[in-house]
C-alpha positions as a Markdown table, in Angstrom:
| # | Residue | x | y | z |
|---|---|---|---|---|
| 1 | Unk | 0.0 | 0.0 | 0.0 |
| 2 | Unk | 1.2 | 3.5 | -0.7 |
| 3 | Unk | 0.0 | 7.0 | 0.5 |
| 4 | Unk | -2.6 | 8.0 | -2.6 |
| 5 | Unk | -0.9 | 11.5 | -2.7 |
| 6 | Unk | 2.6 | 10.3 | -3.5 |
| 7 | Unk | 1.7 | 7.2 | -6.4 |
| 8 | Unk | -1.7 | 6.3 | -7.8 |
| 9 | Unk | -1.9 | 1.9 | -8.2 |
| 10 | Unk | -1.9 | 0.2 | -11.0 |
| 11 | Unk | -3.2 | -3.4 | -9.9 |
| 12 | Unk | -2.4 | -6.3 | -12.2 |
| 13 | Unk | -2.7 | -9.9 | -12.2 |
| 14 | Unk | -0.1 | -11.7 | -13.7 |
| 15 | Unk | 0.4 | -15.5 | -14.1 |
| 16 | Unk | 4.3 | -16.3 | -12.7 |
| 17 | Unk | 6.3 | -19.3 | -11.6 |
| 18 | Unk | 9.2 | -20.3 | -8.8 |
| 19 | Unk | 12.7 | -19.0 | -9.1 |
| 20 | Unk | 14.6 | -22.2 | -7.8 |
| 21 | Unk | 17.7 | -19.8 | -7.0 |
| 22 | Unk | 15.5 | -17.2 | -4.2 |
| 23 | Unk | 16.4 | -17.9 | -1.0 |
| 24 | Unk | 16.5 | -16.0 | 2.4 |
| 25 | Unk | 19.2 | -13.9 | 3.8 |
| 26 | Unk | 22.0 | -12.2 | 2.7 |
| 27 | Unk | 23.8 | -14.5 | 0.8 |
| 28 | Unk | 20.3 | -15.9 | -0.5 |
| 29 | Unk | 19.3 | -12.6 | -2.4 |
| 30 | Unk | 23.1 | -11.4 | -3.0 |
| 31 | Unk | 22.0 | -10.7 | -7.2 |
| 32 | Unk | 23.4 | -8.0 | -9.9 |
| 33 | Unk | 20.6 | -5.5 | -9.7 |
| 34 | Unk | 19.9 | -6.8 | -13.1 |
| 35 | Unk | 18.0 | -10.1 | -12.3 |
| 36 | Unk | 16.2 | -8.5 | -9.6 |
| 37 | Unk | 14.5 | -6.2 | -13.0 |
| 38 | Unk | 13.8 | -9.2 | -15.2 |
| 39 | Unk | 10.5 | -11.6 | -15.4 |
| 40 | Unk | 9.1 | -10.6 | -12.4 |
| 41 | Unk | 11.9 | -11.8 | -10.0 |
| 42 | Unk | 11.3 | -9.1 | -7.5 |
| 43 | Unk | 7.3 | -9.4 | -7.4 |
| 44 | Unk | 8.1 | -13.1 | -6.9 |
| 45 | Unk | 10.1 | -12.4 | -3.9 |
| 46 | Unk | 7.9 | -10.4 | -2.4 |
| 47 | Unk | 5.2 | -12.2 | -3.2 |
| 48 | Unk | 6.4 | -15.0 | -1.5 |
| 49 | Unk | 6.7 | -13.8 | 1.8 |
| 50 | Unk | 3.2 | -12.3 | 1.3 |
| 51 | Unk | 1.7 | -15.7 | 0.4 |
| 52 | Unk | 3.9 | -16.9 | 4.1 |
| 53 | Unk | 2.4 | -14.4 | 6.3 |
| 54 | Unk | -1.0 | -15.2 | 5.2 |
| 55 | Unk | -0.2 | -18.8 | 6.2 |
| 56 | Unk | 1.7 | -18.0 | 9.4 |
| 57 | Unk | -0.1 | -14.5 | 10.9 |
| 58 | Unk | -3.3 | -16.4 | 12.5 |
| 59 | Unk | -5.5 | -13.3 | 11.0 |
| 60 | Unk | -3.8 | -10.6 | 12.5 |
| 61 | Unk | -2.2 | -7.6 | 10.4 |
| 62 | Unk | 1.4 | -8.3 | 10.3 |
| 63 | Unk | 4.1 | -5.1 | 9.7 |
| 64 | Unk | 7.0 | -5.5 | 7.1 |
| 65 | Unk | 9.8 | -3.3 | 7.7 |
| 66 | Unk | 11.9 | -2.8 | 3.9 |
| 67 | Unk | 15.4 | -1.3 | 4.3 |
| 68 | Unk | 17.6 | -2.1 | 1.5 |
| 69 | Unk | 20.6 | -1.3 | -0.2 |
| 70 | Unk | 19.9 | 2.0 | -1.7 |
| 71 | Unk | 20.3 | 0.7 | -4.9 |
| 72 | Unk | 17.7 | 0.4 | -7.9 |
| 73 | Unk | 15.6 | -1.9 | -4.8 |
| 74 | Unk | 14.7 | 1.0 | -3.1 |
| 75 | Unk | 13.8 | 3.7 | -5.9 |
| 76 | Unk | 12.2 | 1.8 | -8.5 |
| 77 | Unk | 10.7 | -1.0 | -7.1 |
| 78 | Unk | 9.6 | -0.6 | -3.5 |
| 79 | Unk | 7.1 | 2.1 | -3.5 |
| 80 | Unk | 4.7 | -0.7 | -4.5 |
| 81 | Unk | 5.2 | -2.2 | -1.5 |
| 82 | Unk | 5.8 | 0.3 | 1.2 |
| 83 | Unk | 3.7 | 3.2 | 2.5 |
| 84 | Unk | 6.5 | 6.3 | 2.7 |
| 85 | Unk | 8.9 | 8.7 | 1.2 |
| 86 | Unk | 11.3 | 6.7 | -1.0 |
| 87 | Unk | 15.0 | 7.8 | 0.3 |
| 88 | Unk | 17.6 | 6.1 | -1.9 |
| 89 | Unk | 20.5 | 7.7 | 0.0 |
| 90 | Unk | 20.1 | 6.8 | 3.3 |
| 91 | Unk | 18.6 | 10.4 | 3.7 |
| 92 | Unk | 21.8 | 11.7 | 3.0 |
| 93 | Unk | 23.5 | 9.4 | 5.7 |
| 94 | Unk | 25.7 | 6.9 | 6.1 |
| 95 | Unk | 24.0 | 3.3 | 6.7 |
| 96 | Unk | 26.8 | 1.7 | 8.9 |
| 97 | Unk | 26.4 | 2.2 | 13.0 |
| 98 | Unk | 29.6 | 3.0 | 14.0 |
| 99 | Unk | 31.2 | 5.9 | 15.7 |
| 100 | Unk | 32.4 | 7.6 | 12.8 |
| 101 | Unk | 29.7 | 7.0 | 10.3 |
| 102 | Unk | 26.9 | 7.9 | 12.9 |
| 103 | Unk | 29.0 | 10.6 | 14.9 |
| 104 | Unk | 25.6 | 12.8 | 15.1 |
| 105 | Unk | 24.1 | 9.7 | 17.9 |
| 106 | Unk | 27.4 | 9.9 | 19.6 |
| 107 | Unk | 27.6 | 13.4 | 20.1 |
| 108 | Unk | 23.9 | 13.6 | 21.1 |
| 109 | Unk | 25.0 | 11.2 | 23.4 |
| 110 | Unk | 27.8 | 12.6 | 25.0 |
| 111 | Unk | 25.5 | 16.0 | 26.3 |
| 112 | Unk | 24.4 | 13.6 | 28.8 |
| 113 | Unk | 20.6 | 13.8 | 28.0 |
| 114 | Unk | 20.2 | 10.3 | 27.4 |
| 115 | Unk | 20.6 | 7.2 | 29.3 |
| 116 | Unk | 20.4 | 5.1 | 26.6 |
| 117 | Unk | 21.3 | 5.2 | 22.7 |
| 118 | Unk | 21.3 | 2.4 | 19.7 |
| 119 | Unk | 22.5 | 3.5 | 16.1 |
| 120 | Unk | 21.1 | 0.7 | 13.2 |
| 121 | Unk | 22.2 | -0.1 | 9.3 |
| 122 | Unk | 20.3 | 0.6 | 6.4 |
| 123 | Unk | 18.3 | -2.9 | 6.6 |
| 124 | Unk | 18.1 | -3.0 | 10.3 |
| 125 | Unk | 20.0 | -5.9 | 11.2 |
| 126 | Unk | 23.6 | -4.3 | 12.5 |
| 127 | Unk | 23.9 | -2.6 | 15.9 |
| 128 | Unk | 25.3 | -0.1 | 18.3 |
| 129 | Unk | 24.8 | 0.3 | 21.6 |
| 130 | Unk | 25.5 | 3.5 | 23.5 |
| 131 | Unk | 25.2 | 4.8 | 27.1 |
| 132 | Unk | 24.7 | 8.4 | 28.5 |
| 133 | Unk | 27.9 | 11.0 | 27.9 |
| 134 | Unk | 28.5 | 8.8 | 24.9 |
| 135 | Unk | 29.9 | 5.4 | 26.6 |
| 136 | Unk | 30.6 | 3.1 | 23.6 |
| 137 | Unk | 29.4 | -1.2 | 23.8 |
| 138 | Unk | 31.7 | -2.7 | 21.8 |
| 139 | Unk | 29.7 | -5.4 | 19.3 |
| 140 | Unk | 31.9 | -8.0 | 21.3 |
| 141 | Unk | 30.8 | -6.5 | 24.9 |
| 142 | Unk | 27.4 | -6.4 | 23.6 |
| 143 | Unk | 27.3 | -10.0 | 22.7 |
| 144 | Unk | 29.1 | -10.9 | 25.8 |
| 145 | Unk | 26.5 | -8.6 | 28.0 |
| 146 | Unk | 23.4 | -10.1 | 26.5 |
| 147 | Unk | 25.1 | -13.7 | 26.8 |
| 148 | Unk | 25.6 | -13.7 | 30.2 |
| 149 | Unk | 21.6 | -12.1 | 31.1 |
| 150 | Unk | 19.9 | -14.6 | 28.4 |
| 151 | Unk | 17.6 | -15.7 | 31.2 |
| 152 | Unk | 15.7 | -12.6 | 31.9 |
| 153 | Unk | 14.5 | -12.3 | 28.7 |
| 154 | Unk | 11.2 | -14.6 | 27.9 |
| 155 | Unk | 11.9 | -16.1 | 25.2 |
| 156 | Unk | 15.2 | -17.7 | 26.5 |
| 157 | Unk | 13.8 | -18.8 | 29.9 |
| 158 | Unk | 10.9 | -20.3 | 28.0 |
| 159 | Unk | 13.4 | -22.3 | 25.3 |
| 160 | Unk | 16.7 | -22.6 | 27.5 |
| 161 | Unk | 20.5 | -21.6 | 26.2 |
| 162 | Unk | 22.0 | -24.1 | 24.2 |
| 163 | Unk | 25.7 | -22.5 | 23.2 |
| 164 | Unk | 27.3 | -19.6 | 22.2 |
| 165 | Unk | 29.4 | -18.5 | 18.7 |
| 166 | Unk | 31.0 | -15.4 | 17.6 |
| 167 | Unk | 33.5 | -14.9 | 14.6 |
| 168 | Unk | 36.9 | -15.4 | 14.2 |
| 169 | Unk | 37.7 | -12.0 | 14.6 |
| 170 | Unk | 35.4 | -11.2 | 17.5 |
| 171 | Unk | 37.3 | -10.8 | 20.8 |
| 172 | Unk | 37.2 | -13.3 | 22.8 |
| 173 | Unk | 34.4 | -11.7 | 25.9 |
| 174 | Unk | 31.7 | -14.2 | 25.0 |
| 175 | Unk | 34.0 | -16.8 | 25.8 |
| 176 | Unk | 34.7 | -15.8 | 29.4 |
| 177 | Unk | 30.6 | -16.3 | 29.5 |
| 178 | Unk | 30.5 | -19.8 | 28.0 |
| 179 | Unk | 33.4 | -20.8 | 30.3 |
| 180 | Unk | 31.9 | -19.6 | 33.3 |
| 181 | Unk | 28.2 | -20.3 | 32.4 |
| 182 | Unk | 29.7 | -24.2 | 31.4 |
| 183 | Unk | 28.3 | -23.7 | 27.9 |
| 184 | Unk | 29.3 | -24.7 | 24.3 |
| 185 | Unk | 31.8 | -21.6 | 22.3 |
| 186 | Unk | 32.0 | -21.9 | 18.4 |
| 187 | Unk | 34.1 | -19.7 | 16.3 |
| 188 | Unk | 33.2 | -19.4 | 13.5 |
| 189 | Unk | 34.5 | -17.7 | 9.9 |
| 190 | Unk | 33.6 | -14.6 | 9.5 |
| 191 | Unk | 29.7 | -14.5 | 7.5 |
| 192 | Unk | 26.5 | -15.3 | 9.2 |
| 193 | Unk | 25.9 | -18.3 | 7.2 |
| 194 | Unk | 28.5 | -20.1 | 9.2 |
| 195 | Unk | 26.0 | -19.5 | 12.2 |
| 196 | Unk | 23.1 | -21.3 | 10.6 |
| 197 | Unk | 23.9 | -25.0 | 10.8 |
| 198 | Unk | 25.2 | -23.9 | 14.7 |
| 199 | Unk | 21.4 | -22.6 | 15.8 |
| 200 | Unk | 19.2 | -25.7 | 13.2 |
| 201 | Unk | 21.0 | -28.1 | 15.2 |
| 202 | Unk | 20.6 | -26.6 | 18.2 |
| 203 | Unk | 24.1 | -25.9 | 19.3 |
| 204 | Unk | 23.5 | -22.6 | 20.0 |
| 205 | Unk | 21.1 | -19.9 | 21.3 |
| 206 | Unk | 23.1 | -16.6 | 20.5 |
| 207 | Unk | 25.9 | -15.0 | 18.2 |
| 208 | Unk | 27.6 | -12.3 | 17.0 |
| 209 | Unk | 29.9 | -10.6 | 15.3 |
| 210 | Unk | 32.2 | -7.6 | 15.7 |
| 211 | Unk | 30.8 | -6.0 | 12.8 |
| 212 | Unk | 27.6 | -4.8 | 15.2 |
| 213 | Unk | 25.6 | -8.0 | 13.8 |
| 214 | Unk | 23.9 | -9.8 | 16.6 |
| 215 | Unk | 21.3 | -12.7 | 16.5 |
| 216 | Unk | 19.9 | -15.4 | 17.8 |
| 217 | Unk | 17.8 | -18.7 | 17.1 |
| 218 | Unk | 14.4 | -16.6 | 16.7 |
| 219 | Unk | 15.1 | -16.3 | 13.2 |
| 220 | Unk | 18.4 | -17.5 | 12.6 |
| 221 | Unk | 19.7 | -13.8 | 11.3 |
| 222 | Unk | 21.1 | -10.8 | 12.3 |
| 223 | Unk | 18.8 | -8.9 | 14.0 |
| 224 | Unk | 19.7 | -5.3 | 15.5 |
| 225 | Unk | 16.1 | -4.5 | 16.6 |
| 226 | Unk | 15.9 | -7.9 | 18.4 |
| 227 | Unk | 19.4 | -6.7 | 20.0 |
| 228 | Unk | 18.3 | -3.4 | 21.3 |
| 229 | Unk | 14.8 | -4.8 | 22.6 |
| 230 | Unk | 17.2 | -7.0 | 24.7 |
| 231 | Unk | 19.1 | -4.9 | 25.8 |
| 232 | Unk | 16.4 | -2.6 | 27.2 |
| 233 | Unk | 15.1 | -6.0 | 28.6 |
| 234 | Unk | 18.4 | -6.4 | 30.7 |
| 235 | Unk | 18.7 | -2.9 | 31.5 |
| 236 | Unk | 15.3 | -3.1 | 33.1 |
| 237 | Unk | 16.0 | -6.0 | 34.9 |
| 238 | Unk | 19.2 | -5.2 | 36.3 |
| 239 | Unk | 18.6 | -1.5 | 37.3 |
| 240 | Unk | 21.3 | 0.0 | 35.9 |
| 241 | Unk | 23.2 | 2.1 | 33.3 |
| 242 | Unk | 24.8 | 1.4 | 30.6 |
| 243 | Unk | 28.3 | 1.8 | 31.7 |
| 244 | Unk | 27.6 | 0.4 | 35.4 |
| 245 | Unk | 26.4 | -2.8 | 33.6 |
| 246 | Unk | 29.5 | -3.0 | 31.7 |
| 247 | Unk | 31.6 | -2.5 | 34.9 |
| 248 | Unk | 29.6 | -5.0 | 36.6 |
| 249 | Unk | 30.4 | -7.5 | 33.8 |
| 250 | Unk | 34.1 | -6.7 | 33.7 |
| 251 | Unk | 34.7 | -7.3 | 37.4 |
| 252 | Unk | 32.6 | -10.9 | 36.8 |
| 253 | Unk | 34.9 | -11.6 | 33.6 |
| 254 | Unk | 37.8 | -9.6 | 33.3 |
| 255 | Unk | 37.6 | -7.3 | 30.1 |
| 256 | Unk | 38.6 | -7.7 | 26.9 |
| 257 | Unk | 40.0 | -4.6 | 24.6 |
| 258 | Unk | 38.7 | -4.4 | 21.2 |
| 259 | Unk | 39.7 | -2.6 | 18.3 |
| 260 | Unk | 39.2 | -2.9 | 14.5 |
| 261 | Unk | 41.0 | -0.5 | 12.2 |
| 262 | Unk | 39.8 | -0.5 | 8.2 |
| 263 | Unk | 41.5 | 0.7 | 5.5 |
| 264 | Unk | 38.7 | 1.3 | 3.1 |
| 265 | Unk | 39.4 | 2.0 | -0.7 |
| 266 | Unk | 43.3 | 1.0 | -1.3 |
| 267 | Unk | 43.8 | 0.7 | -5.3 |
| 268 | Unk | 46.4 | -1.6 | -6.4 |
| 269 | Unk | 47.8 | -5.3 | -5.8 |
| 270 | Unk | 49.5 | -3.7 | -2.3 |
| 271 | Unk | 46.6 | -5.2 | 0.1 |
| 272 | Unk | 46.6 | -8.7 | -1.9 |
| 273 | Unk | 50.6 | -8.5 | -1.5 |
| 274 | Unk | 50.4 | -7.9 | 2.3 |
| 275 | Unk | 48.0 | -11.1 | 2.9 |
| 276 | Unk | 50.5 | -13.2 | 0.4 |
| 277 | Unk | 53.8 | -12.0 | 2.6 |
| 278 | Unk | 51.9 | -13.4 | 6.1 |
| 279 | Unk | 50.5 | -16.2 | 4.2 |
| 280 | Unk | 54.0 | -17.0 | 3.4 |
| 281 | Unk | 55.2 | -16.2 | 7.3 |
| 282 | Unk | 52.8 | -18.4 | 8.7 |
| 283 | Unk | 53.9 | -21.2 | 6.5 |
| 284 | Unk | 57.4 | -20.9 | 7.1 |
| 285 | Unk | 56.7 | -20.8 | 10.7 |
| 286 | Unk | 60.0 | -18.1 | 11.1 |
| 287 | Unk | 58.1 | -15.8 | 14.0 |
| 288 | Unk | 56.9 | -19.0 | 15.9 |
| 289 | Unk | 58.4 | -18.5 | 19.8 |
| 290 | Unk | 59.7 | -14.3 | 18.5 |
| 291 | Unk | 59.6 | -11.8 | 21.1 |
| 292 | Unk | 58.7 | -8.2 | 20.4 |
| 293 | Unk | 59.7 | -5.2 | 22.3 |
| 294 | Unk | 56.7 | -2.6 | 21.4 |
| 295 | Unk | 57.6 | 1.0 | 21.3 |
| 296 | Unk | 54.8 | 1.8 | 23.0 |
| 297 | Unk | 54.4 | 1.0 | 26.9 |
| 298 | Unk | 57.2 | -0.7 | 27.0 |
| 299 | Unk | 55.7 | -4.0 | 26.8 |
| 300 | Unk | 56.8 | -7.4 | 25.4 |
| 301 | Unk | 55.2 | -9.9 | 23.3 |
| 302 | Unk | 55.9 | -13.6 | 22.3 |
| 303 | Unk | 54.3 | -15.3 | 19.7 |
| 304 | Unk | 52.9 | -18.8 | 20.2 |
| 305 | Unk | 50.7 | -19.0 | 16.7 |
| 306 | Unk | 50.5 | -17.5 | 14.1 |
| 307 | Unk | 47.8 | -19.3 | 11.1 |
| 308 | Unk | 45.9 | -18.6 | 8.2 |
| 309 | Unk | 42.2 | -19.4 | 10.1 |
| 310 | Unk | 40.6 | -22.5 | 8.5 |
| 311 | Unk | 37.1 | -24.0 | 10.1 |
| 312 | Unk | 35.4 | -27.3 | 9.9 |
| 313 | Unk | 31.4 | -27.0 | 10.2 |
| 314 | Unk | 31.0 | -29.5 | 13.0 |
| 315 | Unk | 27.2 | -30.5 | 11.5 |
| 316 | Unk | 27.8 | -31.0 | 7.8 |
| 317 | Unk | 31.7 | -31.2 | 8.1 |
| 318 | Unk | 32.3 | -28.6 | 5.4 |
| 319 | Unk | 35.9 | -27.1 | 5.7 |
| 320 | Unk | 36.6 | -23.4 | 4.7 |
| 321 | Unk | 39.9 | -21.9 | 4.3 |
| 322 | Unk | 41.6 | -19.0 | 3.7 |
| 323 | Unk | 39.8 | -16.7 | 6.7 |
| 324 | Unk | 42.6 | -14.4 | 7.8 |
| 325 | Unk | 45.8 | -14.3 | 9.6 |
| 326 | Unk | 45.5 | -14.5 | 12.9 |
| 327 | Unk | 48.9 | -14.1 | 15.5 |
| 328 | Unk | 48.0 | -15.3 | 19.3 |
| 329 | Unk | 50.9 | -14.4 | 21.4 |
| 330 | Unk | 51.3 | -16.3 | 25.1 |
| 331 | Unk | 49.0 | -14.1 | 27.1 |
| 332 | Unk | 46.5 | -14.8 | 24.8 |
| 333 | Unk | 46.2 | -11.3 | 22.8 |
| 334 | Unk | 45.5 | -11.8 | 18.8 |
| 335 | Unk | 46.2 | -9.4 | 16.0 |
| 336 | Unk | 43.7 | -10.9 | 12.7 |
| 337 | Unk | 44.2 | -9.2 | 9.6 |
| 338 | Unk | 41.9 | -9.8 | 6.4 |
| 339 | Unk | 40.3 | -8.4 | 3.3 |
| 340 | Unk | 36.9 | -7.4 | 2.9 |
| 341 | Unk | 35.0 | -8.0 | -0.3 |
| 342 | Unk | 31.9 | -5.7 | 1.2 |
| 343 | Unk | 33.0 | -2.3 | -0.2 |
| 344 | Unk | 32.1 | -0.9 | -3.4 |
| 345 | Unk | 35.2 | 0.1 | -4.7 |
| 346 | Unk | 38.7 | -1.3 | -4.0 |
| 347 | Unk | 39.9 | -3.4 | -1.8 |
| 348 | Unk | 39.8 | -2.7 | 2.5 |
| 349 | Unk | 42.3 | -4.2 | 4.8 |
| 350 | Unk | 40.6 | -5.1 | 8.3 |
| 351 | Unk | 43.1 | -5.2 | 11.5 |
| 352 | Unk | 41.9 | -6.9 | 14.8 |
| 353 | Unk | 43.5 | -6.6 | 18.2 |
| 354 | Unk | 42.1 | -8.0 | 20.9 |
| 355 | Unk | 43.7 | -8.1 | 24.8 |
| 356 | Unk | 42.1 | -9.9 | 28.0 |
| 357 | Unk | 43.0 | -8.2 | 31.3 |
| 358 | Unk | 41.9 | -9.5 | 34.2 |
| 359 | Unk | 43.6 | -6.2 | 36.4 |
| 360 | Unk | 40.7 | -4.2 | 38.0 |
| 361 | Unk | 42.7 | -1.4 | 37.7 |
| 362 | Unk | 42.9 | -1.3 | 34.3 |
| 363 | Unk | 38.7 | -1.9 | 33.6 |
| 364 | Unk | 38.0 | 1.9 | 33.1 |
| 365 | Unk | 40.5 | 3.0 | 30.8 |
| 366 | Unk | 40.5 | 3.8 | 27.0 |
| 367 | Unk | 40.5 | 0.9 | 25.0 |
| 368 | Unk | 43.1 | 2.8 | 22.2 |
| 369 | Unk | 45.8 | 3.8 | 25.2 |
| 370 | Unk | 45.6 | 0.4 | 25.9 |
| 371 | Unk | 45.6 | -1.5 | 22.5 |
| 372 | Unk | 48.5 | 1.2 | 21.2 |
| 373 | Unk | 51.2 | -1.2 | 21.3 |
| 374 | Unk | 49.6 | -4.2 | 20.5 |
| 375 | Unk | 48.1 | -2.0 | 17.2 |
| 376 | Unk | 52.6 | -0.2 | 17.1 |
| 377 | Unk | 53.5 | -4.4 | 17.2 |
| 378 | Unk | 50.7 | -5.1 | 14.1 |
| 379 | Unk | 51.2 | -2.6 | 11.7 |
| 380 | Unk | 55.1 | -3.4 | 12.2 |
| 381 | Unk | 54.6 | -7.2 | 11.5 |
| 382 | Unk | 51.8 | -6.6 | 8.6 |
| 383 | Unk | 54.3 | -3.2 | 7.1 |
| 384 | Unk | 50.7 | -2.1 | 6.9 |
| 385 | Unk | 51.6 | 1.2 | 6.1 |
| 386 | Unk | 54.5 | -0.1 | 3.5 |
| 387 | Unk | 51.5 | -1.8 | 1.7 |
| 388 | Unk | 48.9 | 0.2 | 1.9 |
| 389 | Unk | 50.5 | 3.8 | 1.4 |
| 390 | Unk | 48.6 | 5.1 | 4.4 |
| 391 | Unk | 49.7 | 6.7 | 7.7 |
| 392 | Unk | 46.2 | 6.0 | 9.6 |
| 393 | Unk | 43.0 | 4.2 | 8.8 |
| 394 | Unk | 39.7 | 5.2 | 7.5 |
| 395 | Unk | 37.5 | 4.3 | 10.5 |
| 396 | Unk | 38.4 | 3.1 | 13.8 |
| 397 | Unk | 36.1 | 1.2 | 16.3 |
C-alpha cells in the first residue's frame, strides 16, 4: 500500500512461476541489480513472503519493515510495497552504526541527556549500543552482555541456552561467558551463514559478530532491533546504566580490549601482497616463539601462533579456508588481519586486536591507550603502512 498522494496503483494480475535460486538472507538474495528487474523476480520475492504471512499470521495484520541497499531496490521497485517517502540515500546518511559514520548519535549522546542510545544499518540488522555522555558497547561487549543475562529475557527462559558462537575475529568476551556459564563456544568464519547450521541443530542460542551483527535462534539472522529490545530488557531488569552494567560485567569476567581499524578504498595489488607476505610467514613458521619489544608501553610480546584461520562445520563437516591471519601471542592477545570484499570500490584491509586483562585497575581505561602497542607491534609485523600507502585508517572502532 502507498499513500494516494505520493503514487496512484496500477493493480495487475499476472500469471508467474518459482525462481529455484531465491532464498532467504543475505547471501540468498546477494544478485546483480539486473536479475532482480527481469520476469518478475522481485514481485516473486515479495510475493512470496506475502503468500507466508498469510499462512503463518493467525489473522492478525502483520508489519514489514523494507530497508535495502539504496540501490535500484529501493527507488524503483519498493514504493509498490511500502507506504512512505522513498530515500535512496540513506537520507543523505551513512547506513553503517559505528562511531564515525553515525557521529551525530554519539555526540547527542555525549551532552548527557540520554541514558540510553542504539544506532542501526540501512536494513536493520547491525547494531550499536550507546550509554549516557556517549559510553561506547563494543559489538563484542554487547554479545558478551546479552550472553551472560539470556535468562531474563522470555523467550530464552521459555526455550533454555543451548551455546554460544562469535567470529573469528570477534574478541574473545563471550568466551569468558560460555566458560563460566559451562556452555558450548564456536568460532566461527567470519559471514552469518556459518552461524546457521550452529542454531538448526541446536548448538547454539546466540551469536555475533564484531561488525555490530547480533542474533539469535528466533530467526536465525542478524537482527539489530531484536538486540536493542534485549538490551532494554536487561537494563530493566538489572537496574542500571549502561556503563555500570558494563563494569559489573568486567569485574565478573575480566575485560577484553577491542579494536578494528579499516583501511577502506586501497587501489592496487599492495593489500593482496600484504596477505601473500603473512600467508607466506605463517607457512614458514619463522616468527613462531619471536619476542617483540613494542615502542609503546614498554611492553613485550611472544608469539605462540601465528595461522591462516581454516574451520570445519561441525554439522555437515564442510571445511573453509583462507579466513585471515590471525597471530596469538602467550598471554593470549591476537592481532587478525583480512580483506573485505563488502565495499564498493577497491579493496579494504581489516586489522583486529584483541587483549584480555583481568587487572581491575585497568577496567576503566580507554581501550586505544591500551591497545597502542599491541596496534605499534601489528602494523610493524603486517608493514601495513608499506602496503597500503597510508599513515592511519579510515575508521576506527
Amino acid at each position: 500500500m502507498s499513500n494516494p498522494e505520493q503514487v496512484k496503483h496500477v493493480i495487475e494480475i499476472r500469471s508467474t512461476k518459482p525462481f529455484t535460486d531465491q532464498k532467504p538472507g543475505t547471501s540468498g538474495l546477494r544478485k546483480p541489480t539486473k536479475t532482480f528487474k527481469e520476469n518478475q523476480y522481485f514481485e516473486n520475492f515479495i510475493q512470496s513472503y506475502f503468500d507466508d504471512l498469510a499462512e503463518t499470521s493467525n489473522g492478525k495484520l502483520p508489519t514489514l519493515v523494507v530497508g535495502g541497499d539504496g540501490r535500484h531496490f529501493v527507488r524503483e521497485d519498493v514504493v509498490t510495497v511500502k507506504n512512505c517517502e522513498n530515500l535512496e540515500d540513506f537520507g543523505g546518511r551513512h547506513p553503517d552504526p559505528n562511531l564515525t559514520y553515525a557521529h551525530e548519535l554519539v555526540e547527542d549522546m555525549e551532552h548527557g541527556d540520554y541514558e540510553f542510545g542504539a544506532a542501526f544499518d540501512g536494513d536493520g540488522d547491525r547494531n550499536m549500543i550507546l550509554g549516557k555522555h556517549g559510553f561506547f558497547v563494543t559489538p563484542c561487549d554487547s554479545l558478551a552482555v546479552l550472553a551472560a543475562n539470556l535468562q531474563v529475557i522470555p523467550y530464552f527462559q521459555k526455550h533454555g541456552v543451548c551455546g554460544y558462537a562469535r567470529s573469528m575475529p570477534t574478541s574473545g568476551a563471550i568466551d569468558r561467558v560460555a566458560e563460566k556459564s559451562q556452555k558450548s563456544l564456536y568460532e566461527v568464519p567470519t559471514g552469518w551463514k556459518f552461524f546457521g547450521n550452529l542454531m538448526d541443530s541446536k548448538l547454539i542460542s546466540i551469536c555475533g559478530e564484531e561488525s555490530f551483527g547480533t542474533g539469535s535462534d528466533h530467526i536465525r539472522e542478524k537482527d539489530g532491533m531484536w538486540a536493542v529490545l534485549s538490551w532494554l530488557s536487561v537494563l530493566a531488569n538489572v537496574d542500571r546504566s549502561v556503563e555500570n552494567l558494563l563494569n559489573a560485567h568486567w569485574n565478573t569476567y575480566g575485560r577484553n580490549f577491542f579494536t578494528r581499524y579499516d583501511y577502506e578504498e586501497i587501489n592496487g595489488p599492495g593489500p593482496f601482497s600484504m596477505i601473500k607476505r603473512l600467508e607466506q610467514i605463517c607457512t614458514s613458521n619463522e616468527l613462531m616463539n619471536k619476542t617483540f619489544n613494542t615502542p609503546y608501553g614498554n611492553k613485550q610480546y611472544t608469539i605462540k601462533l601465528m595461522d591462516d584461520f581454516h574451520y570445519k562445520d561441525p554439522v555437515d563437516g564442510s571445511y573453509t579456508e583462507n579466513q585471515g591471519i590471525r597471530i596469538i601471542f602467550t598471554d593470549g592477545s591476537r592481532l587478525v588481519f583480512r580483506l573485505s570484499g563488502t565495499g564498493a570500490r577497491g579493496a579494504t584491509v581489516r586489522l583486529y586486536v584483541d587483549s584480555y586483562e583481568n587487572n581491575p585497575s585497568t577496567y576503566t581505561k580507554d581501550a586505544q591507550e591500551m591497545l597502542k602497542p599491541l596496534v605499534s607491534l601489528a602494523i610493524e609485523i603486517a608493514q601495513l603502512k608499506e602496503f597500503t600507502g597510508r599513515d592511519k585508517p579510515t575508521v576506527i572502532t
